[in-house]
Each structure stands twice: as structure tokens, then as C-alpha cells.
C-alpha positions as CSV (number, residue, x, y, z in Angstrom):
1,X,-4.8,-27.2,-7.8
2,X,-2.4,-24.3,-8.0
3,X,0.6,-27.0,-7.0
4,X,-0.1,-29.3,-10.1
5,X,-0.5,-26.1,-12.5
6,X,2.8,-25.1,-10.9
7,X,4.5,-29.0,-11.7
8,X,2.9,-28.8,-15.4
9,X,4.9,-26.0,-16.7
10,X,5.7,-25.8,-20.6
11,X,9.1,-27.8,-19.9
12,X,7.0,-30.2,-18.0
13,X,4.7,-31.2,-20.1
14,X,7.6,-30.9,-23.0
15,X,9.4,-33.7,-21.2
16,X,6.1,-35.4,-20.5
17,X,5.6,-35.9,-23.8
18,X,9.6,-36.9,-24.9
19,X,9.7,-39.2,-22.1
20,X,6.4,-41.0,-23.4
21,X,7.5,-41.0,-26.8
22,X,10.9,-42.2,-26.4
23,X,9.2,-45.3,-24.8
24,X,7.3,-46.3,-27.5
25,X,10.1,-46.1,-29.2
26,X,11.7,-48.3,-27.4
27,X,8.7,-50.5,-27.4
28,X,8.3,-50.5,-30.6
29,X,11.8,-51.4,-31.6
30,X,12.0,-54.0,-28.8
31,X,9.1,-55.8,-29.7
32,X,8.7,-55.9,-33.3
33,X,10.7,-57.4,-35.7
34,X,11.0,-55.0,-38.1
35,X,13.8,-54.9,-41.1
36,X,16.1,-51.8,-40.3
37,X,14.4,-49.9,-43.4
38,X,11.4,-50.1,-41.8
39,X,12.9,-48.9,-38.5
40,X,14.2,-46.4,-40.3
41,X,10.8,-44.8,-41.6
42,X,9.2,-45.1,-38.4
43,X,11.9,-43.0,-36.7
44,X,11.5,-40.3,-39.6
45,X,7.8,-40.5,-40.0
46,X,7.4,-40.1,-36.2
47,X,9.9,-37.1,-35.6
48,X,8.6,-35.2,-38.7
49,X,4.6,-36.2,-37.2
50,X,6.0,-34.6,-34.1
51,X,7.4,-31.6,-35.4
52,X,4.1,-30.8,-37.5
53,X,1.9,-31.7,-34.7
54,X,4.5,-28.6,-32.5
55,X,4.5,-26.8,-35.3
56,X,0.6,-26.4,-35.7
57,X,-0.5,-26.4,-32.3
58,X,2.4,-26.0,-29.6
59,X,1.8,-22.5,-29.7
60,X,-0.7,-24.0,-26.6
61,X,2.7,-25.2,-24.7
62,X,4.5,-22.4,-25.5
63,X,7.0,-24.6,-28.3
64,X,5.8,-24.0,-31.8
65,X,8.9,-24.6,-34.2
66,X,9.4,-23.3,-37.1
67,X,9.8,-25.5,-40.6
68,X,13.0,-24.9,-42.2
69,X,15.5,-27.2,-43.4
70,X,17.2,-27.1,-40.4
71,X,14.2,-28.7,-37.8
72,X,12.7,-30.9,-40.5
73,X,16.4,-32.4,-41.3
74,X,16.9,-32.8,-37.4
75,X,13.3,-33.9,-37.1
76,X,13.7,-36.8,-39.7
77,X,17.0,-37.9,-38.7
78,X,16.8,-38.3,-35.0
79,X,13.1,-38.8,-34.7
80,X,11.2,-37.6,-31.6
81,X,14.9,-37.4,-29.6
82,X,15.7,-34.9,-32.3
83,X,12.2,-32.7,-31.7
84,X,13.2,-33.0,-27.9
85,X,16.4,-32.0,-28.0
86,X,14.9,-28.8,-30.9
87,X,12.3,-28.0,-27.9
88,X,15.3,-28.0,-24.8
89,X,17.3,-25.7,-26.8
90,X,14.6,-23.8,-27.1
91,X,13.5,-23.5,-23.7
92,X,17.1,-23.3,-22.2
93,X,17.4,-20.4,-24.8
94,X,20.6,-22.1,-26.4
């Protein structure tokens, strides 16, 4: 037991979570056909669903970003990659 609560650190489970959402991404835009605006709003509505979701209750992980224009404009423009990459910086301390 004390080996797998050693393997699911807060980075862990941080790139748990960005590996499996960067799948369905790619599952979704594989596999749909979707016009790019749609695309487009999925990406957004995804990385901003993310942030909130961090924001409200990643304080459990140990990630709990802020919302300032900053993370929200990252948030919406690169989607759950852009949440990832706001959650390494954070815990490479960058």
C-alpha cells in the first residue's frame, strides 16, 4: 500500500489526469466530424471546465489555480494542454 501512495504523488495524479484528457481529445477530434468552430468550443469549454473543476477542488491534489486573466486566457486557448502545462509550472516552481 505504502508503494502505490508513494507512485500517486500530486504530479502523478496531475499527469494522470493530462494524459487521460489529452486522449479524449484526440478521440474526440479523430472521430467526429465536427466543423472547426465547433472544435474550437470544445477545446475552450474543456480547458476553462478544467481549470474551474482545479480551481474549486484541487486544493485535494495539492494544484488549486487561481482565476485571473492570465489562467482563464491560457485555459481557453490551449484547452486541457494549457491547464497541464499551468499545473507543471506550478509544480516545477517555474
Amino acid at each position: 500500500m505504502e508503494s502505490l501512495q508513494a507512485f500517486l504523488t500530486p504530479a502523478h495524479t496531475l499527469l494522470l489526469i493530462g494524459c487521460t484528457g489529452i486522449l479524449w481529445m484526440l478521440y474526440e477530434y479523430l472521430h467526429r466530424k465536427r466543423t472547426k468552430l465547433a472544435a474550437f468550443l470544445l477545446g475552450t469549454f474543456s480547458g476553462t471546465g478544467m481549470l474551474l473543476l482545479l480551481h474549486f477542488f484541487g486544493g485535494r491534489i495539492g494544484f488549486s489555480p487561481p482565476l485571473t486573466v492570465w489562467t482563464v486566457s491560457v485555459s481557453a486557448a490551449a484547452g486541457i494542454p494549457g491547464v497541464l502545462l499551468l499545473g507543471a509550472m506550478h509544480f516545477l516552481h517555474l
